[in-house]
VOLOSE-212851 format. One record per residue (C-alpha): residue number from 1; residue in three letters; y, z, x. Coordinates in nm, 2 decimals, decimal comma. Each point is the difference from the previous one (the first is absolute). Last residue first. Layout:
N
+-----+-----+--------+--------+--------+
!   n ! res !     py !     pz !     px !
+-----+-----+--------+--------+--------+
! NUM ! ALA !      Y !      Z !      X !
...
+-----+-----+--------+--------+--------+
//
This chain:
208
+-----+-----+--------+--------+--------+
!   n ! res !     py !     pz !     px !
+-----+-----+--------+--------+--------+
! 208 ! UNK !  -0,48 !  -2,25 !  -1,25 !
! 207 ! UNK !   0,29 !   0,22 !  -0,07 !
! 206 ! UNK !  -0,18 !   0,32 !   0,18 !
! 205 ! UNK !  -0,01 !  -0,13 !   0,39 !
! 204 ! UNK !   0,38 !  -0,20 !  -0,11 !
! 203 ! UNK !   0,11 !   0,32 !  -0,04 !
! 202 ! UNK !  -0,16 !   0,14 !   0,30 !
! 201 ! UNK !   0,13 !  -0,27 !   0,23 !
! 200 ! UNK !   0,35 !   0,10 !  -0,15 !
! 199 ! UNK !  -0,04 !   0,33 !   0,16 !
! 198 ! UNK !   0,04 !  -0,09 !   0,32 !
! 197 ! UNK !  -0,02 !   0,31 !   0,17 !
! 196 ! UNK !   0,19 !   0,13 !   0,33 !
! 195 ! UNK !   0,01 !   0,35 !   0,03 !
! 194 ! UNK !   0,34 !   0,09 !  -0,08 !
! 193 ! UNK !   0,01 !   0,11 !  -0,32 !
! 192 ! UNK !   0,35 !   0,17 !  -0,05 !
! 191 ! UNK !   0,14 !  -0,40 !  -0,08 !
! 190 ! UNK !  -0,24 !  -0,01 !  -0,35 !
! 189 ! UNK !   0,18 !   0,27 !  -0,11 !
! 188 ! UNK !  -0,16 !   0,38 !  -0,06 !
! 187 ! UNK !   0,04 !   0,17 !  -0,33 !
! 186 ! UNK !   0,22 !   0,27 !   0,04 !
! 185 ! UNK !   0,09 !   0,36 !   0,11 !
! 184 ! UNK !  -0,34 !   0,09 !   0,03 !
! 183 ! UNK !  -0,02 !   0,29 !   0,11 !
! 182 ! UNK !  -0,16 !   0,16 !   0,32 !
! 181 ! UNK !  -0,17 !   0,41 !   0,07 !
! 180 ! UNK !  -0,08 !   0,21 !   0,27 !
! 179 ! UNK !   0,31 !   0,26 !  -0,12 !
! 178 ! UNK !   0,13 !   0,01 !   0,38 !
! 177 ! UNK !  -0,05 !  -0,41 !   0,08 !
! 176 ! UNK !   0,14 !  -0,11 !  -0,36 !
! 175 ! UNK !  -0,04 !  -0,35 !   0,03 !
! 174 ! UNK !   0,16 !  -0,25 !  -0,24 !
! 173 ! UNK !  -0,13 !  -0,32 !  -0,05 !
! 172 ! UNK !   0,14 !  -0,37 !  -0,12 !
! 171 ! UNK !   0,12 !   0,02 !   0,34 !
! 170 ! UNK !  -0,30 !  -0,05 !   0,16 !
! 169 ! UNK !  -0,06 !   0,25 !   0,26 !
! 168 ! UNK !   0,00 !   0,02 !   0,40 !
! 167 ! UNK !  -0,20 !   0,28 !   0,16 !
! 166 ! UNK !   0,12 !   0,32 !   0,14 !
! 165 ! UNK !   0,05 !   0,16 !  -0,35 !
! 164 ! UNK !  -0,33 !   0,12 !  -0,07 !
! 163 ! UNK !  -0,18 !   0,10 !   0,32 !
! 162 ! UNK !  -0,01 !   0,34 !  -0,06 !
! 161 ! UNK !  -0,14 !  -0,07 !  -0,37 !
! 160 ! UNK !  -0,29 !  -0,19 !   0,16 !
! 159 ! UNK !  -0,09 !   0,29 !   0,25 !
! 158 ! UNK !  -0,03 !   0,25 !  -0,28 !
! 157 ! UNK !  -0,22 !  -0,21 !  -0,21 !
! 156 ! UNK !  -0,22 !  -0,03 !   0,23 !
! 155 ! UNK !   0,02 !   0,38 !   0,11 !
! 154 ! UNK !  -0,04 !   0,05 !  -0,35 !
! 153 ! UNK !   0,25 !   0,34 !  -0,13 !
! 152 ! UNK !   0,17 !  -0,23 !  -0,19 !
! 151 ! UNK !  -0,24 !  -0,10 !  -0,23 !
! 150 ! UNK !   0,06 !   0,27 !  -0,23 !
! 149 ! UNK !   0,36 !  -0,12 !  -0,07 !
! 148 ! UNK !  -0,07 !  -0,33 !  -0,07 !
! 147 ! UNK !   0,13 !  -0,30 !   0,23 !
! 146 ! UNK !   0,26 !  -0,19 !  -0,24 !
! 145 ! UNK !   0,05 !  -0,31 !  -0,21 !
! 144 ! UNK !   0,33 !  -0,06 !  -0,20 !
! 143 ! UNK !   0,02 !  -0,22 !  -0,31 !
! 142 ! UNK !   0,33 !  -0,11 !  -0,04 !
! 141 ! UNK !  -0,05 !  -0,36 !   0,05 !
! 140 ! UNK !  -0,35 !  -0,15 !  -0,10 !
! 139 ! UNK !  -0,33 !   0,12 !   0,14 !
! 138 ! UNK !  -0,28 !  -0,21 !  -0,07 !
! 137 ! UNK !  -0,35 !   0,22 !   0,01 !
! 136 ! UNK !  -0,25 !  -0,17 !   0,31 !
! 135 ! UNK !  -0,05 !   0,34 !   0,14 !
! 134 ! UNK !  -0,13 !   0,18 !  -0,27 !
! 133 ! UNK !  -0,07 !   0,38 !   0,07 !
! 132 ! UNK !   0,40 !   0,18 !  -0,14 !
! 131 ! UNK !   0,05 !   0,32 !  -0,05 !
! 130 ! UNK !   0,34 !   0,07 !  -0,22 !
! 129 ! UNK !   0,37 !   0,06 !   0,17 !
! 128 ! UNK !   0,12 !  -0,34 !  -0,11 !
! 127 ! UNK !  -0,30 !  -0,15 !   0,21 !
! 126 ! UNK !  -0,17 !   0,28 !   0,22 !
! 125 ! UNK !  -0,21 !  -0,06 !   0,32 !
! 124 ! UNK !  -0,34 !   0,14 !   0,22 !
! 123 ! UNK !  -0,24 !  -0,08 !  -0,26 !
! 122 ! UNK !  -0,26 !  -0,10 !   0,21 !
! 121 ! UNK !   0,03 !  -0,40 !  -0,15 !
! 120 ! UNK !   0,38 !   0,03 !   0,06 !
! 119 ! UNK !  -0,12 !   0,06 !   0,37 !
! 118 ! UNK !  -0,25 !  -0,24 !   0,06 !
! 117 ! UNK !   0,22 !  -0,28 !  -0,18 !
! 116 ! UNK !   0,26 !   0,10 !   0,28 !
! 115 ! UNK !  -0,21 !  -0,02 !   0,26 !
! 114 ! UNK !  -0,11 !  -0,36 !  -0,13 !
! 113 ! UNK !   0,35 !  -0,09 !  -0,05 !
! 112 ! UNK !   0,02 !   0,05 !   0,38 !
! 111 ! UNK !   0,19 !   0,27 !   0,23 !
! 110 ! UNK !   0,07 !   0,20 !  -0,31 !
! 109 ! UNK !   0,28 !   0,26 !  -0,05 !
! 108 ! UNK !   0,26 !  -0,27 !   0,13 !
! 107 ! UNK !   0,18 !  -0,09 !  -0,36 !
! 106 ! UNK !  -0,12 !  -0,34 !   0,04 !
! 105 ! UNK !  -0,35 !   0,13 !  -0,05 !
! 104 ! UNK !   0,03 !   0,24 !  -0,29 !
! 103 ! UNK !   0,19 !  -0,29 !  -0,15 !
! 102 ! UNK !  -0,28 !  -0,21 !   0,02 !
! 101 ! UNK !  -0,32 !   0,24 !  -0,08 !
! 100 ! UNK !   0,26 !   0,04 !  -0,33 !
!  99 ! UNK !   0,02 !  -0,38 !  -0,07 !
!  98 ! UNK !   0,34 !  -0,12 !  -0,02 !
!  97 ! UNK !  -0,02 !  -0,21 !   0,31 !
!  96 ! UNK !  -0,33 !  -0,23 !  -0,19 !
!  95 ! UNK !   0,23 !  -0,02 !  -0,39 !
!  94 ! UNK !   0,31 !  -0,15 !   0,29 !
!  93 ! UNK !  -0,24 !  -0,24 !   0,16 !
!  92 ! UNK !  -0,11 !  -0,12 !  -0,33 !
!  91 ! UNK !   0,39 !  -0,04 !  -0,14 !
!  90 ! UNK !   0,04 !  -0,17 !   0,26 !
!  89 ! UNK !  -0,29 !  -0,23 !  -0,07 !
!  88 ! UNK !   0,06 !  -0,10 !  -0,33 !
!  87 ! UNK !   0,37 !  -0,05 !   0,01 !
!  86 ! UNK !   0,26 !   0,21 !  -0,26 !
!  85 ! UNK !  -0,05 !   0,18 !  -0,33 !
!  84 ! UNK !  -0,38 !   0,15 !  -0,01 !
!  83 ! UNK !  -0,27 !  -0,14 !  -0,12 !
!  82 ! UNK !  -0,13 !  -0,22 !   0,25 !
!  81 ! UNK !   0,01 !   0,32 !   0,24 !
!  80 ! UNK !  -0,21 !   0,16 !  -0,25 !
!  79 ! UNK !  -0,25 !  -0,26 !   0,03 !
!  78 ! UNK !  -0,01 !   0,03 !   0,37 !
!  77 ! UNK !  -0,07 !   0,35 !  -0,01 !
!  76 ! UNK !  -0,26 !  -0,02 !  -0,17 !
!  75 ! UNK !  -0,17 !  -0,26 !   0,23 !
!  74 ! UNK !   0,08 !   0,24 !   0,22 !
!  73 ! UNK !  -0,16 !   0,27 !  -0,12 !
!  72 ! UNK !  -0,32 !  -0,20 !  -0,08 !
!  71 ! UNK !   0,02 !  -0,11 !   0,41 !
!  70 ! UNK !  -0,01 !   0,35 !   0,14 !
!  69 ! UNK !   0,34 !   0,09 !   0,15 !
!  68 ! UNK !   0,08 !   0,14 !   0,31 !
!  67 ! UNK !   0,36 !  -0,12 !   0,07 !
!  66 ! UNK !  -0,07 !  -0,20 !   0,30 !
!  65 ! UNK !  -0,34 !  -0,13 !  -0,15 !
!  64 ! UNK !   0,17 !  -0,12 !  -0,28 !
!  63 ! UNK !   0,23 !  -0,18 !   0,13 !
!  62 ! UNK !  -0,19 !  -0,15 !   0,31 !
!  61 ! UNK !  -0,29 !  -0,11 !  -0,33 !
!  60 ! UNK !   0,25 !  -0,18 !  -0,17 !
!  59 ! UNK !   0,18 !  -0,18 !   0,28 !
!  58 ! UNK !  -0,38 !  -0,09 !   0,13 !
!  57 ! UNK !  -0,04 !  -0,14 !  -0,37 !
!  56 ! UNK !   0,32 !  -0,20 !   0,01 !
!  55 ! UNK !  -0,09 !  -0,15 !   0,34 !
!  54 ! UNK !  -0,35 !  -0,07 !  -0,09 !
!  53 ! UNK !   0,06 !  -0,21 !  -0,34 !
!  52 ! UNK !   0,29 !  -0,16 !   0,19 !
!  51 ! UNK !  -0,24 !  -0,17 !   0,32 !
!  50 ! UNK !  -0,07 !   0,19 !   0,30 !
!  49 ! UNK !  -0,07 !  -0,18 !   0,24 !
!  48 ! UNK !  -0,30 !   0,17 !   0,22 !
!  47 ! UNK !   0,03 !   0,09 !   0,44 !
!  46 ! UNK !  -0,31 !   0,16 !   0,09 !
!  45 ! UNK !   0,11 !   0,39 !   0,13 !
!  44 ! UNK !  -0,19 !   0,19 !  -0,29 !
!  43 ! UNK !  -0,31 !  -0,24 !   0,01 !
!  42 ! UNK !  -0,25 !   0,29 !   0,07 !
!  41 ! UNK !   0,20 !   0,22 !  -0,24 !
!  40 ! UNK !   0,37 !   0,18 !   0,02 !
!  39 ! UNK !   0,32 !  -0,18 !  -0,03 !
!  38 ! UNK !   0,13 !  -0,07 !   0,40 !
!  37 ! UNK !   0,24 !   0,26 !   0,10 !
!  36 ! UNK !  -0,16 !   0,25 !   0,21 !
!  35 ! UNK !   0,21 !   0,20 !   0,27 !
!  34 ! UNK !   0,30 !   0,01 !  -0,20 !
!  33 ! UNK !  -0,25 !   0,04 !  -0,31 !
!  32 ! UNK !  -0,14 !   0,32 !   0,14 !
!  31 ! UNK !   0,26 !   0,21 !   0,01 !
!  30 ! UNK !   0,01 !   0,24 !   0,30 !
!  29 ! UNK !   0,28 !  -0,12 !   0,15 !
!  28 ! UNK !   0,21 !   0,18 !  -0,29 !
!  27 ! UNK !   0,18 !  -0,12 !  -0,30 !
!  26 ! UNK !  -0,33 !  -0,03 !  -0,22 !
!  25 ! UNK !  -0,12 !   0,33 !   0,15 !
!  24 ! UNK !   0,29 !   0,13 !  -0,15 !
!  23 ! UNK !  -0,14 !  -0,01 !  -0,37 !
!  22 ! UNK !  -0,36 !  -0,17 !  -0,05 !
!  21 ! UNK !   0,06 !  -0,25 !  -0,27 !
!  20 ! UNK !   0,34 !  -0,14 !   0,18 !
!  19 ! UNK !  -0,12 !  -0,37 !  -0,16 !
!  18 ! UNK !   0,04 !  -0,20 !   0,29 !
!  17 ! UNK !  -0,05 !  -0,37 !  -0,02 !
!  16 ! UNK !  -0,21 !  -0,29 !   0,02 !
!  15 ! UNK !  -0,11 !   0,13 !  -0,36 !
!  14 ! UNK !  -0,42 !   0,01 !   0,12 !
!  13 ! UNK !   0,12 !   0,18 !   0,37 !
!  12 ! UNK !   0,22 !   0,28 !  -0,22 !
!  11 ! UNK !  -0,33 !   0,04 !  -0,26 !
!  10 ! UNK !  -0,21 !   0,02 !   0,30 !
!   9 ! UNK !   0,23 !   0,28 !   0,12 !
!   8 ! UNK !  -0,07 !   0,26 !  -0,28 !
!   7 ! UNK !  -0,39 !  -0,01 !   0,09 !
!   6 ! UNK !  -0,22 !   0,04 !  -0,28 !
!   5 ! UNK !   0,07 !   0,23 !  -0,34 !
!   4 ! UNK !   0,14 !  -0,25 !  -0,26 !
!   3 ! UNK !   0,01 !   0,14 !  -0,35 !
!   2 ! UNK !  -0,23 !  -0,12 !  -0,21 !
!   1 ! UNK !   0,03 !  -0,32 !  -0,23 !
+-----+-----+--------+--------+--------+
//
């Protein structure tokens, strides 16, 4: 399935939620979906039931839209969740935060995971000190990601290093605002994602 390229906030009026897919605008009174709620479509604003099939699908498709994720990867994903120690679908939400688009994201040198695809996609960080152009790698704790050195002199790039340190971080991460750079300190915990999923609609998505 191809990547999704229409408008960012038909996916937030589809979920009944927002996503935060277009950075601040999403906090500002500019977002569309404050104005615009209703899912999109000629019969967008007709009230349906929803019955379980639809409500565990829609939890699906709100998770991976929210973290980017074409729907082989997540699949995937899902089946290493299953085996891993621990519950199905935290240990999915925890595989989706440790993505490096992710972490370049919650460390504040993106203002969407999309950005920060764009970015590792251009080349623009290091992992461990080596070049890295995959955004969807897992990161594990240790590994440390950083702006490269000859993509410093970016006014882009500039701008988003100035800015790192202002915003709030997970603590799983550790920013470095002066070396450009965040570690993982550890995997994250189900309680340091605060969006709200329901992951066990997901599970029960994939058991049938």
């Amino acid at each position: 399935m191809a990547r999704y390229t229409g408008p960012s906030c038909k996916l937030c009026r589809r979920e009944g939620c927002k996503l935060f897919l277009k950075g601040e605008r999403c906090t500002s009174g500019k977002c569309a979906f404050d104005h615009r709620s209703t899912a999109p479509g000629q019969h967008g604003a007709a009230r349906k039931k929803v019955g379980e099939y639809g409500m565990q699908l829609r939890e699906k498709q709100k998770t991976r839209r929210y973290y980017g994720v074409l729907e082989g990867q997540f699949g995937r994903y899902f089946e290493m969740a299953e085996k891993k120690e621990g519950l199905t679908g935290e240990n999915l939400l925890i595989i989706l935060e440790s993505r490096l688009d992710n972490v370049i994201y919650r460390m504040g040198m993106a203002a969407s995971r999309k950005e920060a695809r764009q970015l590792v996609l251009h080349g623009h960080f290091t992992l461990n000190g080596k070049k890295v152009t995959i955004p969807s790698l897992l990161l594990k704790a240790g590994d440390v990601v950083a702006v490269k050195e000859s993509s410093r002199d970016s006014e882009k790039i500039k701008a988003l290093i100035e800015g790192l340190g202002t915003q709030v971080v997970p603590k799983w991460l550790d920013v470095n605002a002066s070396a450009a750079s965040v570690k993982v300190l550890n995997m994250p915990a189900r309680d340091d994602i605060d969006f709200p999923f329901t992951e066990q609609l997901i599970v029960e998505l994939y058991s049938k």
